[in-house]
C-alpha positions as CSV (number, residue, x, y, z in Angstrom):
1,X,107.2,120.1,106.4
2,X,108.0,116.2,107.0
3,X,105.2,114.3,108.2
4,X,105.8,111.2,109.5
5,X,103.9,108.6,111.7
6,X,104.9,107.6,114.7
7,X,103.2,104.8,117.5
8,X,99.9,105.8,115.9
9,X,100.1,109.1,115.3
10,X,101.3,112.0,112.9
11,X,104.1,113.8,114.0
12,X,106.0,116.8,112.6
13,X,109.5,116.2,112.2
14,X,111.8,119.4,112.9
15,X,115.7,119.0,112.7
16,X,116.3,116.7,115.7
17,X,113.3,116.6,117.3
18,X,109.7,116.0,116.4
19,X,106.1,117.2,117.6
20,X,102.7,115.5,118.0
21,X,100.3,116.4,115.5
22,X,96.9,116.4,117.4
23,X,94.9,117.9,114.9
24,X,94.1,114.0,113.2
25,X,94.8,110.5,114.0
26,X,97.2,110.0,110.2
27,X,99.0,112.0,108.0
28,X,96.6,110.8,105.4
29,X,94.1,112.8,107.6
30,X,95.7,116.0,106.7
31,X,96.3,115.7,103.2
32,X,93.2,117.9,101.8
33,X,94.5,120.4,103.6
34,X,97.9,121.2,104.7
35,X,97.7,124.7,104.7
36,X,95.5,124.4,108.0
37,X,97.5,125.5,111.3
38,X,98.6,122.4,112.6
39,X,97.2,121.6,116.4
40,X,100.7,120.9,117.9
41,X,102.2,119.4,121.1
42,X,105.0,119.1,123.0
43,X,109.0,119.2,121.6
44,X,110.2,114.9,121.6
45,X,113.4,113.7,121.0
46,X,113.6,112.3,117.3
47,X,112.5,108.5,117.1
48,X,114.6,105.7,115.5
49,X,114.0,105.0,111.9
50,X,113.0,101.5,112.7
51,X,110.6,103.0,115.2
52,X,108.9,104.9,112.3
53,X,105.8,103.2,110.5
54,X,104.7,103.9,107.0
55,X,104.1,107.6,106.3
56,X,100.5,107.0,104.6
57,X,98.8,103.8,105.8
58,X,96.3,103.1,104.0
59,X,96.1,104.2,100.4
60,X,93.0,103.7,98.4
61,X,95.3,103.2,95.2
62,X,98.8,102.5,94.6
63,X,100.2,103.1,91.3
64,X,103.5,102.3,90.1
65,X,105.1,103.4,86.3
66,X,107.5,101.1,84.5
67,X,110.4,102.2,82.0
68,X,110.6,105.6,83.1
69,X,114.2,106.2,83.1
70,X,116.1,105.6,79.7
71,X,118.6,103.8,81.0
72,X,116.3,101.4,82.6
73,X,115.1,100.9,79.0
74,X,118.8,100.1,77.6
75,X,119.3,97.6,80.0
76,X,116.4,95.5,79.2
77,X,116.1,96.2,75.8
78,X,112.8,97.9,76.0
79,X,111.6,101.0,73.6
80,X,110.4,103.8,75.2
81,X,106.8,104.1,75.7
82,X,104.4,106.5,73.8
83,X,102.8,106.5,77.4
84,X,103.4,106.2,81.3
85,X,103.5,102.1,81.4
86,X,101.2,102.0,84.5
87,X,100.2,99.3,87.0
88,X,99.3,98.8,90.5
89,X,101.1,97.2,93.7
90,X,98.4,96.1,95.9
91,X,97.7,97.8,99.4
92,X,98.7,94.7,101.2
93,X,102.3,95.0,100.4
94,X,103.2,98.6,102.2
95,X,105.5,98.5,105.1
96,X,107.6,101.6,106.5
97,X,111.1,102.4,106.2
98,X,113.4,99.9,107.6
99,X,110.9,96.4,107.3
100,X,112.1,93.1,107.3
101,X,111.8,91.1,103.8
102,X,111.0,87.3,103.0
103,X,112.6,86.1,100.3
104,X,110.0,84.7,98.0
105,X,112.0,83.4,95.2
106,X,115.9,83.5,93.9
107,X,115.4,86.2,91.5
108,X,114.2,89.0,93.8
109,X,115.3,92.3,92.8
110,X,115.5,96.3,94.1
111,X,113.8,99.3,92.3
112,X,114.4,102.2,94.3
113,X,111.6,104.6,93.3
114,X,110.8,108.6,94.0
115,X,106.9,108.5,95.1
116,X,104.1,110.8,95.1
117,X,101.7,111.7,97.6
118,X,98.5,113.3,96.4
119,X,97.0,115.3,98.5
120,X,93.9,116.6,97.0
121,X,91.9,114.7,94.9
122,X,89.7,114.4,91.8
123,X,89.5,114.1,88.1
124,X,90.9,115.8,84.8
125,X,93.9,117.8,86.0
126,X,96.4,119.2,83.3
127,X,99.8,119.3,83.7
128,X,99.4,123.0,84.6
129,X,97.4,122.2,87.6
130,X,98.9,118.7,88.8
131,X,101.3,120.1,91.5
132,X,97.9,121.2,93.1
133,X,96.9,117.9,94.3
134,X,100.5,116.9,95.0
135,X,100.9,116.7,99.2
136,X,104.8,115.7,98.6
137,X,107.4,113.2,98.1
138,X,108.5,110.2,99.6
139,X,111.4,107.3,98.9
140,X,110.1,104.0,97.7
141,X,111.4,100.5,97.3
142,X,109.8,98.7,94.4
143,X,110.8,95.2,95.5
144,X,110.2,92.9,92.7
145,X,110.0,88.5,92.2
146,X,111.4,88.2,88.4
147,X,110.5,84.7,88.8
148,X,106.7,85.4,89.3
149,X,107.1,88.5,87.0
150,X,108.6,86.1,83.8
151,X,106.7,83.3,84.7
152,X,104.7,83.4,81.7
153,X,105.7,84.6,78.0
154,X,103.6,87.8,78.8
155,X,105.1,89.5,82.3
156,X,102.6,89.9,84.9
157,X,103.6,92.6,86.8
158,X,101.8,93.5,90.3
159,X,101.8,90.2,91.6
160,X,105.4,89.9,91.5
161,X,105.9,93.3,93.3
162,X,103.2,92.6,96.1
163,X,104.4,90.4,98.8
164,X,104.5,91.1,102.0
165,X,106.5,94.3,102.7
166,X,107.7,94.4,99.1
167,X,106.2,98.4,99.0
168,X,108.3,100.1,101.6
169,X,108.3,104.0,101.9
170,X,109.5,106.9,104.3
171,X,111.2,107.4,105.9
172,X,108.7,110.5,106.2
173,X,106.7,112.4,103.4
174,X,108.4,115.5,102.5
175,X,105.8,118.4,101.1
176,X,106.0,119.9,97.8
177,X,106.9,123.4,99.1
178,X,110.4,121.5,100.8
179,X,111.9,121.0,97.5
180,X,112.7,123.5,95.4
181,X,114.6,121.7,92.3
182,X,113.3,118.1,92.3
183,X,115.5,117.5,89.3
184,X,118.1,118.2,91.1
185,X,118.0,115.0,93.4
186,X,119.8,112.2,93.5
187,X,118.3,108.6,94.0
188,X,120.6,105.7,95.1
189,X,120.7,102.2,95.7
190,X,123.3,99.8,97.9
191,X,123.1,96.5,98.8
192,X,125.4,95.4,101.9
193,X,127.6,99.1,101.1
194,X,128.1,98.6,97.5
195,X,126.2,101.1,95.3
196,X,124.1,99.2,92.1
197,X,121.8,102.4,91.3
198,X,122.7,106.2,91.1
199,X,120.8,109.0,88.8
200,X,119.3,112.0,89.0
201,X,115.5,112.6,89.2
202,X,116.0,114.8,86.0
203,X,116.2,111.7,83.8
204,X,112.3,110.7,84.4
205,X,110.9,110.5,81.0
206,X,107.2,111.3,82.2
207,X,107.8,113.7,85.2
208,X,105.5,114.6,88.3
209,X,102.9,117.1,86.5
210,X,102.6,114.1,83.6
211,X,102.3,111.1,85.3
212,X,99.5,112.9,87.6
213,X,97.8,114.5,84.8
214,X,97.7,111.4,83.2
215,X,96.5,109.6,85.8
216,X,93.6,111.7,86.6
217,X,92.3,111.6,83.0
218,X,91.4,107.8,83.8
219,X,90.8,107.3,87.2
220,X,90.0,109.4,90.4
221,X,92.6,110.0,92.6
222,X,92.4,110.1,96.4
223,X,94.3,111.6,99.5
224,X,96.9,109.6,100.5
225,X,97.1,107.8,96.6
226,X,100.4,106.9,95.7
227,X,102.9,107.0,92.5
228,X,105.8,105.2,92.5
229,X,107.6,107.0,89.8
230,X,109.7,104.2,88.3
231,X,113.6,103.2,89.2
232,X,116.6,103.8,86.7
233,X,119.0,101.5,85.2
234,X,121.3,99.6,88.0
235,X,118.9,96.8,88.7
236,X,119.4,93.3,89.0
237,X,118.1,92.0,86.5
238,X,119.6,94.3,83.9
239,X,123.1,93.2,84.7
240,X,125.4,90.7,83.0
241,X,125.5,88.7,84.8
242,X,122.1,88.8,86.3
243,X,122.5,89.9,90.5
244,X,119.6,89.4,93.0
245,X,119.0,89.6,96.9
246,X,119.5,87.1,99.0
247,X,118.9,86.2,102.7
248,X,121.2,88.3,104.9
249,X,121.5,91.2,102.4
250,X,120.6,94.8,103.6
251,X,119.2,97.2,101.1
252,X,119.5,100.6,101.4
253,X,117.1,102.5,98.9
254,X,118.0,106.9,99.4
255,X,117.0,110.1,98.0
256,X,118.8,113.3,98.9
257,X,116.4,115.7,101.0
258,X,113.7,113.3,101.2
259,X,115.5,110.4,103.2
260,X,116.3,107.0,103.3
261,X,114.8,103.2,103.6
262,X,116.8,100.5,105.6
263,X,115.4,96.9,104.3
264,X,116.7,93.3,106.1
265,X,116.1,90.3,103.6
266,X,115.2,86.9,105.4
C-alpha cells in the first residue's frame, strides 16, 4: 500500500487515483495495525504532490544515523563506526514533500535519506523480529547548516538539521510488503537537474533489521517513529571544492518505488 495524507486525511493511493481512508483521521492512526480492512470511500483523481502534506505528522521520536554509507565516510575522512552513530532531528522541523526552504546560513547542505516508519512499537527486538514493527518506507531530506553543525571544535549535530522544514518526507509511506528487494533501490540527489548523489540502498553499513534492533535496545519506539537511515557520499560538503544550496536552487531528493521530494530554497 501507499499511504499518504491528504487536506487532513489519510488516503490510499492506487495507480492514478486515490481513496479516502475513513477508518482514522492520520496514517499514524493505522500504523499498529495495517492488516485491519481499511474503511474506504469513493475513487479521486490523484492530488498534486505539492498538495500532499507529510505522510506521518506527528512523530513522537525522530531518529537520524550518521556515516552509514562508506563512501560518505571517505569523503569526510571519518572511520567507520563500531555502532549506528545516532541522533535526533527535532519534531519541529518535518514538512511534506515539495516545502519551501529558508536559507539559514551559506553552508547549507542536502542528505537525501531512505526512512523508516515503525509501525508497532516497544522494546528489545532482535534483528530477527525488527521487520515486525516496520510499517514501511519513505524518502527523506536530511537538510543540514554546516555552519551551525562546525560551529564548535566538537560538531553539534541536531540543531543544525532542525530548522524549519529542514526534515521533509513523502511523498507517501510505502509498506514493507511493497518492496520486495530494498537493496535493490536506488537513492538520488539533483540540484537544479544536475545529479550530486546516486547509490544503492545495498551499501548501508547498518541496514533496516540493525538500526531498529538497535534502537529498541535503548529506547521505546512508537507508531509513527521515524529513522532516517543516513545519506551516501555526493554531499556538499564532501566535495573539493566544497558546494552548498543557495536561494533559487531546487532540490530534488528520489528513491525508485518509494517516490520523490520537490524542495524550493528561499
Amino acid at each position: 500500500m501507499k499511504l499518504a495524507m491528504y487536506q487532513q486525511q489519510p488516503i490510499l493511493i492506487q495507480e492514478n487515483h486515490y481513496r479516502p481512508i475513513l477508518n482514522e483521521s492520520t496514517v499514524q492512526a493505522l500504523l499498529p495495525q495495517l492488516n485491519q480492512v481499511l474503511n474506504l470511500g469513493p475513487v479521486q483523481p490523484l492530488p498534486e504532490l505539492q498538495e500532499l502534506q507529510a505522510p506521518v505528522t506527528t512523530p513522537r521520536q525522530i531518529f537520524a544515523v550518521g556515516f552509514n554509507y562508506r563512501e560518505h565516510l571517505t569523503e569526510l575522512a571519518t572511520q567507520a563506526p563500531k555502532s549506528p552513530n545516532v541522533f535526533t532531528k527535532f519534531p519541529s522541523s518535518l514538512a511534506g514533500p515539495r516545502p519551501t526552504v529558508k536559507i539559514p546560513s551559506p553552508q547549507t547542505d542536502w542528505e537525501t535519506e531512505l526512512v523508516i516508519v515503525i509501525g508497532r512499537g516497544g522494546r528489545q527486538f532482535t534483528t530477527a523480529t525488527a521487520l515486525d514493527h516496520v510499517a514501511g518506507y519513505m524518502v527523506g531530506q536530511d537538510l543540514s547548516d554546516r555552519q551551525l553543525q562546525f560551529a564548535n571544535d566538537k560538531p553539534q549535530f541536531s540543531l543544525a538539521k532542525s530548522y524549519a522544514n529542514f526534515a521533509p518526507t513523502g511523498p507517501w509511506l510505502t509498506t514493507i510488503d511493497e518492496v520486495a528487494d530494498l537493496g535493490s533501490l536506488t537513492l538520488s540527489t539533483t540540484v537544479n537537474g544536475v545529479e550530486k548523489q546516486k547509490s544503492s540502498l545495498a551499501h548501508l553499513i547498518f541496514g533496516v533489521p540493525e538500526l531498529v534492533s538497535y534502537l529498541s535496545q535503548i529506547v521505546a519506539l512508537y507508531p509513527g517513529d521515524l529513522i532516517f537511515t543516513g545519506t551516501p557520499g555526493g554531499v556538499g560538503a564532501g566535495r573539493s571544492p566544497q558546494e552548498f544550496l543557495h536561494s533559487g536552487d531546487q532540490l530534488v531528493s528520489r528513491i525508485e518505488q518509494l517516490g520523490e521530494l520537490v524542495i524550493n530554497l528561499e
